[in-house]
PQR file of N, CA, C, O and H, with PARSE charges and radii, in Angstrom:
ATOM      1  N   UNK A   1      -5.741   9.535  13.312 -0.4000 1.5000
ATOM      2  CA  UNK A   1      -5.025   8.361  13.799 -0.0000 2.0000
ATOM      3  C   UNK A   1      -4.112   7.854  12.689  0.5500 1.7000
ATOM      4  O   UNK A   1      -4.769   7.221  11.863 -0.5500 1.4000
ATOM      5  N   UNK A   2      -2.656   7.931  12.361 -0.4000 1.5000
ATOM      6  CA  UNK A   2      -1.675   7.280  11.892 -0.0000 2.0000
ATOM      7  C   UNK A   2      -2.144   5.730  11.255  0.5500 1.7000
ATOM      8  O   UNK A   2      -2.666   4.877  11.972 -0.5500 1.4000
ATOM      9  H   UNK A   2      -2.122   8.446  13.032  0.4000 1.0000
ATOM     10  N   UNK A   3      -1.928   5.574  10.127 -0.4000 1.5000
ATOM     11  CA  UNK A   3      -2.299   4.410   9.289 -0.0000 2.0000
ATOM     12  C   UNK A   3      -0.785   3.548   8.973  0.5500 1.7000
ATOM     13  O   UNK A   3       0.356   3.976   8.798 -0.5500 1.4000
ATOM     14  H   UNK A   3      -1.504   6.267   9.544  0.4000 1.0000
ATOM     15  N   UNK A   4      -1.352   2.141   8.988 -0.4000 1.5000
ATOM     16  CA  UNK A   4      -0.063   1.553   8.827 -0.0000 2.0000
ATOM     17  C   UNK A   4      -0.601   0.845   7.458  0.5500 1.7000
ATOM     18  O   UNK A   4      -1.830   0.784   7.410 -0.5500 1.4000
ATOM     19  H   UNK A   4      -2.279   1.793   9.129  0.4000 1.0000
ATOM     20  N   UNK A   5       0.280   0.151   6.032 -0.4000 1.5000
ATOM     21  CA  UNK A   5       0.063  -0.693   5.459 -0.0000 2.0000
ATOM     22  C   UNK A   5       1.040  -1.637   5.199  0.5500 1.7000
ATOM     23  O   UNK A   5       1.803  -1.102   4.395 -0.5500 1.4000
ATOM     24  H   UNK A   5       1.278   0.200   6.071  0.4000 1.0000
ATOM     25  N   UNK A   6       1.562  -3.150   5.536 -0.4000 1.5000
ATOM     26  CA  UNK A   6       2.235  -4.339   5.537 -0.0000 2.0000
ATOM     27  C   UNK A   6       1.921  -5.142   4.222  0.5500 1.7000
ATOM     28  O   UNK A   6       0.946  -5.826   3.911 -0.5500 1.4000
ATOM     29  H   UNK A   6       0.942  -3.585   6.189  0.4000 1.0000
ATOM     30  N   UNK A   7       3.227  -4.785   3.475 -0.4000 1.5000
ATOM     31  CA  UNK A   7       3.599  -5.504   2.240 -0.0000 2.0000
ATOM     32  C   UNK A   7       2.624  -7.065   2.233  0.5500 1.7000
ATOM     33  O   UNK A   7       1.660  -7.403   1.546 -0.5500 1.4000
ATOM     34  H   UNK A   7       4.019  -4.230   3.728  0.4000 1.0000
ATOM     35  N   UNK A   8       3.386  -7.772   3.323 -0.4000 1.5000
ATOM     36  CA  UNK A   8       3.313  -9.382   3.717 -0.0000 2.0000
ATOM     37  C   UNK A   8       1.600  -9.244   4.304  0.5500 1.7000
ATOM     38  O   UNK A   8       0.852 -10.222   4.303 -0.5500 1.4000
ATOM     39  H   UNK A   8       4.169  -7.498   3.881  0.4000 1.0000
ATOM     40  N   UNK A   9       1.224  -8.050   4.721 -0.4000 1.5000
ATOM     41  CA  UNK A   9      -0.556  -8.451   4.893 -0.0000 2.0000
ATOM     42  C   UNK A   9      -1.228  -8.519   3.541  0.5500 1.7000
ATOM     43  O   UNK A   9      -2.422  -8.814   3.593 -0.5500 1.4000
ATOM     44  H   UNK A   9       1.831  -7.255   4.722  0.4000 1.0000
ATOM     45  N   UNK A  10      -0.853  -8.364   2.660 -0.4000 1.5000
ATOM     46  CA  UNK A  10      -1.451  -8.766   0.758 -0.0000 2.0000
ATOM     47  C   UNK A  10      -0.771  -9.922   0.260  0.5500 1.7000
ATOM     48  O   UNK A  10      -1.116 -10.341  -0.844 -0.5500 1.4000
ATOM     49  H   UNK A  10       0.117  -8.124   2.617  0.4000 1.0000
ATOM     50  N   UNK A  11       0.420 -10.689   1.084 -0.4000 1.5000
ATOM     51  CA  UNK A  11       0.864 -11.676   0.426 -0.0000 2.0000
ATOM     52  C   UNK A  11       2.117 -11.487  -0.084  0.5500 1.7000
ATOM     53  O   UNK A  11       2.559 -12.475  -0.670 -0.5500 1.4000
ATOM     54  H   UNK A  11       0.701 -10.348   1.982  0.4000 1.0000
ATOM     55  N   UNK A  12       2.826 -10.532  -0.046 -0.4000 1.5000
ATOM     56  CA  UNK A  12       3.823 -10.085  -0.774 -0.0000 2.0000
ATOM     57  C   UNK A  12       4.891 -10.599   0.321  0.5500 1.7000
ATOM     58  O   UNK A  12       4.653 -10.355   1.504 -0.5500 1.4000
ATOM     59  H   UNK A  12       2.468  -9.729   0.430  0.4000 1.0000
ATOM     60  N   UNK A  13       5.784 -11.137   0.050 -0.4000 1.5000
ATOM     61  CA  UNK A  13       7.243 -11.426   0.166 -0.0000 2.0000
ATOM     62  C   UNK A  13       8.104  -9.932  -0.105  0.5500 1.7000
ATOM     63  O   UNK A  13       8.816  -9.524  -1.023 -0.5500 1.4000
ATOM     64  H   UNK A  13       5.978 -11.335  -0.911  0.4000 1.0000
ATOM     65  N   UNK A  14       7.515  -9.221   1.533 -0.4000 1.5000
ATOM     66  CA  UNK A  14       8.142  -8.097   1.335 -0.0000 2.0000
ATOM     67  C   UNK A  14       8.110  -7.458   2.931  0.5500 1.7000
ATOM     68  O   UNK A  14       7.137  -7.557   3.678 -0.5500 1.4000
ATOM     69  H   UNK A  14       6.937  -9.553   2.278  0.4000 1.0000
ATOM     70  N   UNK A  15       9.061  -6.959   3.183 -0.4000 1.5000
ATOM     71  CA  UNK A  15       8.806  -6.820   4.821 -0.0000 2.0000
ATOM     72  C   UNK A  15       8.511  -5.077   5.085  0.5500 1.7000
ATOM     73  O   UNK A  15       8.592  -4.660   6.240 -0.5500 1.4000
ATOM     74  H   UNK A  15       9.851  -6.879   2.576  0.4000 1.0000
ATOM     75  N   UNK A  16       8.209  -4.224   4.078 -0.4000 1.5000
ATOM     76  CA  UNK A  16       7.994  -3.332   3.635 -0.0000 2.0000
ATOM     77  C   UNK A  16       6.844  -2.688   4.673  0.5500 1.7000
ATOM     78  O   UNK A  16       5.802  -3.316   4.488 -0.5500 1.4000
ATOM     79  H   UNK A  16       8.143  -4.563   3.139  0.4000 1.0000
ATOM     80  N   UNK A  17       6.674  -1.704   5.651 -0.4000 1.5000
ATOM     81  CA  UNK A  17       5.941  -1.194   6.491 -0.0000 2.0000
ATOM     82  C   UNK A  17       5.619   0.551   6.086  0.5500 1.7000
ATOM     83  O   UNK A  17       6.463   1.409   6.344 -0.5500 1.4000
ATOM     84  H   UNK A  17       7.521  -1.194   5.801  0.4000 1.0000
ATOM     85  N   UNK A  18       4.725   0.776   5.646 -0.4000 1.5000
ATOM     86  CA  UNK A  18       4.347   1.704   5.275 -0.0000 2.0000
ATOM     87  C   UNK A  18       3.445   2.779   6.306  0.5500 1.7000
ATOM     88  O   UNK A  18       2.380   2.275   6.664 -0.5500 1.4000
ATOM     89  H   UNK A  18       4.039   0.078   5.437  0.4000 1.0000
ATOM     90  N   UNK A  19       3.667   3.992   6.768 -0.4000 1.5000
ATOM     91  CA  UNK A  19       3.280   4.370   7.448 -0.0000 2.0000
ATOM     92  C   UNK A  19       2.831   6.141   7.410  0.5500 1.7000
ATOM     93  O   UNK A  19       3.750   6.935   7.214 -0.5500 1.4000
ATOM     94  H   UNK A  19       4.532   4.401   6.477  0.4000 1.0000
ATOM     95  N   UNK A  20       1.731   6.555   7.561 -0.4000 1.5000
ATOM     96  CA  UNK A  20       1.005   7.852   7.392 -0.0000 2.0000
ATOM     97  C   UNK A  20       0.204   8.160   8.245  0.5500 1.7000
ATOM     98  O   UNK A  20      -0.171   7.330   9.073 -0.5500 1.4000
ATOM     99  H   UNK A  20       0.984   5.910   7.721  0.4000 1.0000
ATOM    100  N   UNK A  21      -0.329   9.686   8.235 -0.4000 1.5000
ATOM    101  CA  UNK A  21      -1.131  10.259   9.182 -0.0000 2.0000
ATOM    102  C   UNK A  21      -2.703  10.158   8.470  0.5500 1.7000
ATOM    103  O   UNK A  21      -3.676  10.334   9.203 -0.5500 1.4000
ATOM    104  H   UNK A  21      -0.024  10.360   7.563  0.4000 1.0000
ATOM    105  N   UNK A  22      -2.880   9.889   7.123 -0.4000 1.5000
ATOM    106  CA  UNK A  22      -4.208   9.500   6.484 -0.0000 2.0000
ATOM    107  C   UNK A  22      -4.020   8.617   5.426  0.5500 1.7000
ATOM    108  O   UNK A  22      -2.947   8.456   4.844 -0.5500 1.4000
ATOM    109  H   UNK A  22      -2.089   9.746   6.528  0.4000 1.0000
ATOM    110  N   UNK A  23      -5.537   7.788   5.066 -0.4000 1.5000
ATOM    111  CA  UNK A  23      -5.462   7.379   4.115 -0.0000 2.0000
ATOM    112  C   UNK A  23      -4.479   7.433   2.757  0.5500 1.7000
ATOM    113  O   UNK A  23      -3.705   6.662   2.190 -0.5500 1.4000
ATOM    114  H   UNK A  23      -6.408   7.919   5.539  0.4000 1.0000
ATOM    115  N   UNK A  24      -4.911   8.632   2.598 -0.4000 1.5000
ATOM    116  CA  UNK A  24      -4.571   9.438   1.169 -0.0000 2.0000
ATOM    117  C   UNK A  24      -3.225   9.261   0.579  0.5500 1.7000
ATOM    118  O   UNK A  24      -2.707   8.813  -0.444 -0.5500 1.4000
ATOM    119  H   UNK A  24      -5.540   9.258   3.059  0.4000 1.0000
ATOM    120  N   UNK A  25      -2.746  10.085   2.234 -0.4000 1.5000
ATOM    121  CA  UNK A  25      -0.951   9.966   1.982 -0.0000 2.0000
ATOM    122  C   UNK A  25      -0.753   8.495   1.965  0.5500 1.7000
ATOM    123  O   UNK A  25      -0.061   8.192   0.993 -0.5500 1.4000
ATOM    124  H   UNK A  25      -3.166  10.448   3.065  0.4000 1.0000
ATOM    125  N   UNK A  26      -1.038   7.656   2.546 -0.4000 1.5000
ATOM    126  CA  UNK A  26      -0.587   5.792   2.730 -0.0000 2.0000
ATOM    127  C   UNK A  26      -0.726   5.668   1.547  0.5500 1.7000
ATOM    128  O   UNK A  26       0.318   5.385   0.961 -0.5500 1.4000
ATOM    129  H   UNK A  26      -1.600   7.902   3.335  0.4000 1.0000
ATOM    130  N   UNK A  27      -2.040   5.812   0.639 -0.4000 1.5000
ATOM    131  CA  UNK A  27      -1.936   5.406  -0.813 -0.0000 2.0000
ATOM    132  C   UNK A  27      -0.871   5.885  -1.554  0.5500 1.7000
ATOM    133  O   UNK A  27       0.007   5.224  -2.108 -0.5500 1.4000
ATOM    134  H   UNK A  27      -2.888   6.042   1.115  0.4000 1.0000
ATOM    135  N   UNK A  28      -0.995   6.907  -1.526 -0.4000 1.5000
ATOM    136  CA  UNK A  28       0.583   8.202  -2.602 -0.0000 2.0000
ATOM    137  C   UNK A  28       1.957   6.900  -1.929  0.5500 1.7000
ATOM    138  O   UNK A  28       2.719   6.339  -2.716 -0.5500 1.4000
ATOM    139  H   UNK A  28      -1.708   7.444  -1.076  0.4000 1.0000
ATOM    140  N   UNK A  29       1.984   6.739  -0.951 -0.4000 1.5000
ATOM    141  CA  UNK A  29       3.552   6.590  -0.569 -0.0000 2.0000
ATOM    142  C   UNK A  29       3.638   4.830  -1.110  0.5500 1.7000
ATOM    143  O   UNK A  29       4.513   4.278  -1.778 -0.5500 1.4000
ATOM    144  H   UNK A  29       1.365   7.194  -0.312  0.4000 1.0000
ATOM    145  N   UNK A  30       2.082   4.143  -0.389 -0.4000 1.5000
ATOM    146  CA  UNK A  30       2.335   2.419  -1.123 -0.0000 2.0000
ATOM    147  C   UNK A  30       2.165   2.371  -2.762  0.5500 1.7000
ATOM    148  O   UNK A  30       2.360   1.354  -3.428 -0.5500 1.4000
ATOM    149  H   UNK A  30       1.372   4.591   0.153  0.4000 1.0000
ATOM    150  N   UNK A  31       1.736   3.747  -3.337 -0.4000 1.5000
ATOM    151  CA  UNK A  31       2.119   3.401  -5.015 -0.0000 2.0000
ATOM    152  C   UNK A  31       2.974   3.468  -5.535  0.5500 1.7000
ATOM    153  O   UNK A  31       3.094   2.764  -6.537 -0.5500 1.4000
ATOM    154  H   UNK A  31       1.578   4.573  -2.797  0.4000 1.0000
ATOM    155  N   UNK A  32       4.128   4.430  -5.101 -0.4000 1.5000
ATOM    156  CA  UNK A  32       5.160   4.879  -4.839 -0.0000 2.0000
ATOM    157  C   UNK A  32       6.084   3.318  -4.810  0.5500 1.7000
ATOM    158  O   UNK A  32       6.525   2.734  -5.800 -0.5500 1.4000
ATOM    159  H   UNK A  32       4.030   5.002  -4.287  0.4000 1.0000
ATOM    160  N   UNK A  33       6.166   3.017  -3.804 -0.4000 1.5000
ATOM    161  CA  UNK A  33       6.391   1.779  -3.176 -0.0000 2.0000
ATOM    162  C   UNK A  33       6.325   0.424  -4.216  0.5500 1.7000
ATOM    163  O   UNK A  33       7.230  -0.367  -4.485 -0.5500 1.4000
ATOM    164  H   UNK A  33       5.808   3.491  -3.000  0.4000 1.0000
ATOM    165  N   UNK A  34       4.990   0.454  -4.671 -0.4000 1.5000
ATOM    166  CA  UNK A  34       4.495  -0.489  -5.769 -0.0000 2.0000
ATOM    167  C   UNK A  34       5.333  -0.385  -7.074  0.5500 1.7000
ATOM    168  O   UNK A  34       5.893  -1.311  -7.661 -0.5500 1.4000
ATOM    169  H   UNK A  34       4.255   1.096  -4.452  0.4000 1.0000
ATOM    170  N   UNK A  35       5.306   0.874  -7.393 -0.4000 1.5000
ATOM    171  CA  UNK A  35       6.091   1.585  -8.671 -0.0000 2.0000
ATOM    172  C   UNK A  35       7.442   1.172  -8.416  0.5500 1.7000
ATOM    173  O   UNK A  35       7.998   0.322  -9.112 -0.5500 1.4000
ATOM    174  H   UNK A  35       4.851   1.626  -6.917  0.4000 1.0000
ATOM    175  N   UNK A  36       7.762   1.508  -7.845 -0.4000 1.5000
ATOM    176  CA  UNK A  36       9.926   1.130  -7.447 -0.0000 2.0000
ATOM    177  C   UNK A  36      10.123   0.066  -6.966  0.5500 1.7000
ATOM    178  O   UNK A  36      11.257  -0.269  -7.308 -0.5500 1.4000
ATOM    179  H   UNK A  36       7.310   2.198  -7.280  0.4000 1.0000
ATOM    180  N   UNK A  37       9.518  -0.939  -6.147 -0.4000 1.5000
ATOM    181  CA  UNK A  37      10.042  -1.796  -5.580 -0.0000 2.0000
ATOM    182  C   UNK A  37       9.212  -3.337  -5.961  0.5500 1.7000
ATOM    183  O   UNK A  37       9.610  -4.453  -5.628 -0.5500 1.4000
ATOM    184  H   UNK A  37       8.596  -0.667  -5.870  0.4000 1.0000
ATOM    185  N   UNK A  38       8.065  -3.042  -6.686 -0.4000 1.5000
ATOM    186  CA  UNK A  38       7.258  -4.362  -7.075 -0.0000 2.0000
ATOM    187  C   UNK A  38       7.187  -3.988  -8.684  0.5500 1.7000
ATOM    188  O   UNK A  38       6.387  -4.574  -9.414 -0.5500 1.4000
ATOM    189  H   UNK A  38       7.742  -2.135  -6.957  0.4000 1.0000
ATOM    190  N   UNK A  39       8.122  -2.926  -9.203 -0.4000 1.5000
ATOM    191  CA  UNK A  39       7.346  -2.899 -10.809 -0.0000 2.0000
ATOM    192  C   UNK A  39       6.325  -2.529 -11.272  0.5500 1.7000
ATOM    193  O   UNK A  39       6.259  -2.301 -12.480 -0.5500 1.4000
ATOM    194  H   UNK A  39       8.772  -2.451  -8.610  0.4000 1.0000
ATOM    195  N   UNK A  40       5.043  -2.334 -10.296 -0.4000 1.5000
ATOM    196  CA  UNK A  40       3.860  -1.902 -11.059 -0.0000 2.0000
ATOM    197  C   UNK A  40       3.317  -1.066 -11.001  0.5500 1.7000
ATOM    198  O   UNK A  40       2.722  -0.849  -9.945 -0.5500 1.4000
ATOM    199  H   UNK A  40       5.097  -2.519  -9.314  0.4000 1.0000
ATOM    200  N   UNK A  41       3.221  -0.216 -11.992 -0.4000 1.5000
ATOM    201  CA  UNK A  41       3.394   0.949 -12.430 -0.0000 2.0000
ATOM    202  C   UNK A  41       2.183   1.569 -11.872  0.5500 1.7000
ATOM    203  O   UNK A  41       1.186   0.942 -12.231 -0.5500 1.4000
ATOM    204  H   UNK A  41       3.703  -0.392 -12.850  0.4000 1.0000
ATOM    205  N   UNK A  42       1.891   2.665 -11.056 -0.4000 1.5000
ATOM    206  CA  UNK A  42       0.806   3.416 -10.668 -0.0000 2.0000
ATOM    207  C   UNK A  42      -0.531   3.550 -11.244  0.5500 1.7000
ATOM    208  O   UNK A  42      -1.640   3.532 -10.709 -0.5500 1.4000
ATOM    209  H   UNK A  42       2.701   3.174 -10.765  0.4000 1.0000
ATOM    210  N   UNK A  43      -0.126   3.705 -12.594 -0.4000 1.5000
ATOM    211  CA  UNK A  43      -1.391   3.914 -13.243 -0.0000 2.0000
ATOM    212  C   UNK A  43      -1.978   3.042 -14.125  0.5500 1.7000
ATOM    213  O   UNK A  43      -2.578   3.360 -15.152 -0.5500 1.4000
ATOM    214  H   UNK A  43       0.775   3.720 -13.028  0.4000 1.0000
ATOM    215  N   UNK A  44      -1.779   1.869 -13.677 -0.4000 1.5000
ATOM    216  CA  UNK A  44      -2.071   0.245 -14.179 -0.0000 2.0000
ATOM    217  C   UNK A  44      -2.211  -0.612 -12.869  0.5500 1.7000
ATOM    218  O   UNK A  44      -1.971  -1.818 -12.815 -0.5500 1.4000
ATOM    219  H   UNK A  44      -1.291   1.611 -12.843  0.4000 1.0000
ATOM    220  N   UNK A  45      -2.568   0.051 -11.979 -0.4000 1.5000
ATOM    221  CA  UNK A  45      -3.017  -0.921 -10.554 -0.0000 2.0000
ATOM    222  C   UNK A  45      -4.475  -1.461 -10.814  0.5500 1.7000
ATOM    223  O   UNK A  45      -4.747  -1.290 -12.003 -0.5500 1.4000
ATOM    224  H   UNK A  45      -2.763   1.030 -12.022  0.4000 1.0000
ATOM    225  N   UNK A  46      -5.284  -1.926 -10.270 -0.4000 1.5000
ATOM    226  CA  UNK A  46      -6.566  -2.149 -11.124 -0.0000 2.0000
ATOM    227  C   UNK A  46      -7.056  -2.011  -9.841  0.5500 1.7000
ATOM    228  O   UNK A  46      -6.552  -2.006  -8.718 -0.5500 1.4000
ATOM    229  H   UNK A  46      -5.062  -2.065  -9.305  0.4000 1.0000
ATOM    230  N   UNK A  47      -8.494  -1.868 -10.431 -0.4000 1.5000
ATOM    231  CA  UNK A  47      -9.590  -1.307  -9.047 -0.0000 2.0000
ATOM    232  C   UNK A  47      -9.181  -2.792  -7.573  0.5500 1.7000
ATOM    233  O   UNK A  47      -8.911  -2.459  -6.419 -0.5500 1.4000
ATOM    234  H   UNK A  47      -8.903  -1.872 -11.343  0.4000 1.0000
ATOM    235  N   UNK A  48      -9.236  -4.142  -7.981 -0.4000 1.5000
ATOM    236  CA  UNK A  48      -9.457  -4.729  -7.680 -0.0000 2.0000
ATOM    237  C   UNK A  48      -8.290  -5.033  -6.514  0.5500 1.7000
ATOM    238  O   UNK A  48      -8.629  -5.440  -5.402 -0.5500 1.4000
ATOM    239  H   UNK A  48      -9.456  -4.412  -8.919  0.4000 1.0000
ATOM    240  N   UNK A  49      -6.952  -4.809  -6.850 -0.4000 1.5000
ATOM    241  CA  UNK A  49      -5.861  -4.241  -6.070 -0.0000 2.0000
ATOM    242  C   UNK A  49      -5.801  -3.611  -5.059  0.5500 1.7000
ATOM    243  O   UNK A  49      -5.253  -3.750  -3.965 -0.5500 1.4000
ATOM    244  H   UNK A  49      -6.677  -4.479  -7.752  0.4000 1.0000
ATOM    245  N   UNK A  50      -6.826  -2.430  -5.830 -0.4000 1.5000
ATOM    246  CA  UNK A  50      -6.579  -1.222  -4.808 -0.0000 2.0000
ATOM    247  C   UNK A  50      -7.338  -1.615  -3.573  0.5500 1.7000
ATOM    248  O   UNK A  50      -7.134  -1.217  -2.426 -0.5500 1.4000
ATOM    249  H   UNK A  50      -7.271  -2.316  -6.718  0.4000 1.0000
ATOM    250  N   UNK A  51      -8.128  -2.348  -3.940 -0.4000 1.5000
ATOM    251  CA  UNK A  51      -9.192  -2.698  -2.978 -0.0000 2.0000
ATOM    252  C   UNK A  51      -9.190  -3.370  -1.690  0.5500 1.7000
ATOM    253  O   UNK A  51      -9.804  -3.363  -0.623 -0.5500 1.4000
ATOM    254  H   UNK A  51      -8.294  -2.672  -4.871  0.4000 1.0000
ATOM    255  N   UNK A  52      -8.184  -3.978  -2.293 -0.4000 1.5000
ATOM    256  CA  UNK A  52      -7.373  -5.012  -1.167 -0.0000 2.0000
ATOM    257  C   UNK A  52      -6.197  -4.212  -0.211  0.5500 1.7000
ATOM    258  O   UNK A  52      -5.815  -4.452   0.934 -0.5500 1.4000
ATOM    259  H   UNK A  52      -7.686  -3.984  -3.160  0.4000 1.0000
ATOM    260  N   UNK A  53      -5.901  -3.442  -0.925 -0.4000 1.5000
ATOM    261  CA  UNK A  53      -5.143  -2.561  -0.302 -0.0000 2.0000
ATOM    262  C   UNK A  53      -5.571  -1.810   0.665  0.5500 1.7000
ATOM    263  O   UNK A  53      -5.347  -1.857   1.875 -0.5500 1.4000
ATOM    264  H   UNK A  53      -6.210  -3.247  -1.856  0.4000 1.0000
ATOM    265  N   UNK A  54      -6.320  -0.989  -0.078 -0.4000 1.5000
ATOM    266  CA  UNK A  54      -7.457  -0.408   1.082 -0.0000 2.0000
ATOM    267  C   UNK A  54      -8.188  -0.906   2.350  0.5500 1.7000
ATOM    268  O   UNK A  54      -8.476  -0.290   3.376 -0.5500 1.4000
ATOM    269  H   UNK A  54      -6.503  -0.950  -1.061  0.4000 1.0000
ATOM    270  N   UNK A  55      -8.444  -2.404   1.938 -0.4000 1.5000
ATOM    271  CA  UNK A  55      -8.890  -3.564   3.219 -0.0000 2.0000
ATOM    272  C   UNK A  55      -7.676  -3.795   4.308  0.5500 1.7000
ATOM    273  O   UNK A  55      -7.912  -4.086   5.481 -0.5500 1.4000
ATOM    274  H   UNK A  55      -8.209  -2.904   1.104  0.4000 1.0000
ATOM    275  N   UNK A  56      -5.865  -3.571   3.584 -0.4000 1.5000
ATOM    276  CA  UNK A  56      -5.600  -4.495   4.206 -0.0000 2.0000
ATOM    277  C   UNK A  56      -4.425  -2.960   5.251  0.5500 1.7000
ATOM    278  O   UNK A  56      -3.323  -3.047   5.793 -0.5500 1.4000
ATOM    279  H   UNK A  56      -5.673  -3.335   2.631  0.4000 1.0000
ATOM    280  N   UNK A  57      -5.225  -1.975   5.122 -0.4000 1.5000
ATOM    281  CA  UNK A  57      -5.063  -0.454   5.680 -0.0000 2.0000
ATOM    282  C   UNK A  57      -5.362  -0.748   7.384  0.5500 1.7000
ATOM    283  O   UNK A  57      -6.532  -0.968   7.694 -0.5500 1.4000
ATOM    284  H   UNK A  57      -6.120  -1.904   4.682  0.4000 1.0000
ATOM    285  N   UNK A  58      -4.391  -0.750   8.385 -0.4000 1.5000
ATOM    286  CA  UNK A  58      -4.422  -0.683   9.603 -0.0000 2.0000
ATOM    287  C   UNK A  58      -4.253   0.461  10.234  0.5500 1.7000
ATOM    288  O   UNK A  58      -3.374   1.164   9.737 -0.5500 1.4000
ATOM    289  H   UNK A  58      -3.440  -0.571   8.133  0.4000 1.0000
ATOM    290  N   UNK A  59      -4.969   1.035  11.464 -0.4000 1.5000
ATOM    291  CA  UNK A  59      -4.635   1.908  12.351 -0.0000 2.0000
ATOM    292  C   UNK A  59      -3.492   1.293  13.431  0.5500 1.7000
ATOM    293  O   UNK A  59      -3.402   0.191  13.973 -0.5500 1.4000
ATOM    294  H   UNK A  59      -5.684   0.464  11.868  0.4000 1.0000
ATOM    295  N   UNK A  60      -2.768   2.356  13.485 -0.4000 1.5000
ATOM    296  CA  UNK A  60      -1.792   1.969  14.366 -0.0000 2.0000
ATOM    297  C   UNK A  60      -2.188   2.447  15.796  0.5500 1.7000
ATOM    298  O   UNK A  60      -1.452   2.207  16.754 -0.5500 1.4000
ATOM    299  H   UNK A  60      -2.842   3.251  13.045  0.4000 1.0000
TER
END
């Protein structure tokens, strides 16, 4: 089932819609995302981030 992740569902002032066929790829593409368009750098996200991220992971 296709995964969606929404910038503005973490709070972000960002209308940014992220969209994949798994988890995995949604993460690769919103770090991606994080890295170029919010500044923060992939490998300085902190568990606690990710976490929220991961929570805030919808099926479409």
């Amino acid at each position: 089932m296709p995964k969606v992740l929404r910038c503005r569902d973490l709070g972000l002032d960002c209308s940014k819609e992220i969209r994949a066929e798994t988890e995995d790829e949604l993460l690769k593409l919103a770090s991606d995302h994080a890295e170029k368009d919010h500044g923060m750098p992939a490998k300085n996200i902190p568990p606690s981030i990710l976490a929220m991220v991961k929570a805030a992971i919808r099926n479409e």
